[in-house]
N, C-alpha and C positions, 0 to 999 in steps of 0.2 A: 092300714096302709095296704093291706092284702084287697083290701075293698079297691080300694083306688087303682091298684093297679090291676086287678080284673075288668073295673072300668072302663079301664085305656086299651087293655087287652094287651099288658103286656106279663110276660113270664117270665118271674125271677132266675127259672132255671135256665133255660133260653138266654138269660144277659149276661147270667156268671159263664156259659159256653164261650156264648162273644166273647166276654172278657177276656177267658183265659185264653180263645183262639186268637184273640187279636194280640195277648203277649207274649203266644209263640211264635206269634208270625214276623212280630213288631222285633225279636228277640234273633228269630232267624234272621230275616234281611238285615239288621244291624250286624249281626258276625258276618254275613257272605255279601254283603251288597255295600253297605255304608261305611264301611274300617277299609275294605281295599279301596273303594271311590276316594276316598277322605283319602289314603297312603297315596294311590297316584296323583292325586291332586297333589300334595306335598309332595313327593318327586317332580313333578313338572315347575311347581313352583321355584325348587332348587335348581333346577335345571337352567328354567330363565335367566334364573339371580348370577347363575354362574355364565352363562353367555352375555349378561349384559358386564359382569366382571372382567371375562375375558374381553370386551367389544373396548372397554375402559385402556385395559392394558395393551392392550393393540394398536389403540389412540397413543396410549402414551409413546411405545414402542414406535408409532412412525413419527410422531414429533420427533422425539431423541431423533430416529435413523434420516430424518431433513436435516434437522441441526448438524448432522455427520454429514453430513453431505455436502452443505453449504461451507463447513468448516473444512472440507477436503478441495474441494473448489475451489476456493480462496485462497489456501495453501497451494493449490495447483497453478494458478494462476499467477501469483508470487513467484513461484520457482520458471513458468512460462516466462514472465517479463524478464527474471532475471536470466533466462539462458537466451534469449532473444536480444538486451543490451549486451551481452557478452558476446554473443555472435557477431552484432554491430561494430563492437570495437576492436574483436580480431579481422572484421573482413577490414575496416578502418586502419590497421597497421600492414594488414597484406596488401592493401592497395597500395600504401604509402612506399612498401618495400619495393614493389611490385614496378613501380615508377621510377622508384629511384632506379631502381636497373634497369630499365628501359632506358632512362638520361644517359644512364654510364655507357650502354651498349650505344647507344647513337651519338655518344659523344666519343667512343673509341672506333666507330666505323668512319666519323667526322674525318678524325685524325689520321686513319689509316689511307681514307679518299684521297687526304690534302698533303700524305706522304708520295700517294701512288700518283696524284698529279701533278707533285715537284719533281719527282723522278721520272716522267715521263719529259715535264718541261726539259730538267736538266738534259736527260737524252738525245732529248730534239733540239737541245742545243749543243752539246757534243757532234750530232752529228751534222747538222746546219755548220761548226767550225771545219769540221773535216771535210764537208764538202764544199765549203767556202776555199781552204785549202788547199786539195785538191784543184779546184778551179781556178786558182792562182797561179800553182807549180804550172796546170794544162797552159794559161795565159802568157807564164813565162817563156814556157818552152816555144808555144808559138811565136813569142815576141823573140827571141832567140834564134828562130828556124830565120823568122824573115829578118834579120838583121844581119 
């Protein structure tokens, strides 16, 4: 075998060197190259895992926070209609009060008119009699003077 590999020209002593320089070398870069590559790889891998997790519950987070929302809205919009019919039917009974004193009030200034223009009548005819009167007594005296 010592023949054969003198033939090749190669040197037992020479390959066990390799050898063992290649499984110091193979042994170094494993502790300082390949364990922390390999560790940050696994950190980042975790990293992902936990940003696609959190991306998950952030999803779910605004789903719920729409469903909040919509359910607030709805509610909102419930308590709108309902303070908007109620506003409807108080301006609806203010109006109604609202007229009715109006009636009252033009139905008492009606009355007060149709006071103030029987007592004017009546005056105008008090004194239409007094000056009818007058105008008689004057008549008679004249009818008197010349008789």
């Amino acid at each position: 075998m010592e023949q054969l590999f003198s033939t090749f020209g190669i040197d037992v002593k020479l390959i066990l060197a390799q050898a063992v320089n290649f499984a110091v070398l193979f042994a170094v870069l494993t502790y300082f190259l390949y364990k922390p590559v390999l560790k940050t790889l696994d950190e980042r891998r975790a990293k992902v895992a936990k940003g696609v997790e959190d991306a998950d519950k952030a999803a779910e987070a605004l789903a719920h926070a729409d469903e909040e929302a919509k359910s607030r809205i709805g509610t909102a919009e419930t308590e709108a209609e309902g303070i908007v019919s109620q506003a409807r039917e108080t301006a609806g009974t203010e109006k109604t009060r609202i007229v009715k004193e109006a009636e009252a009030r033009a139905e008492a200034l009606q009355k007060d008119a149709e006071a103030r223009a029987q007592e004017a009548a009546d005056k105008a005819l008090r004194d239409s009699e007094k000056e009818i009167a007058r105008l008689a007594i004057l008549a008679a005296e004249k009818a008197m003077q010349k008789s």
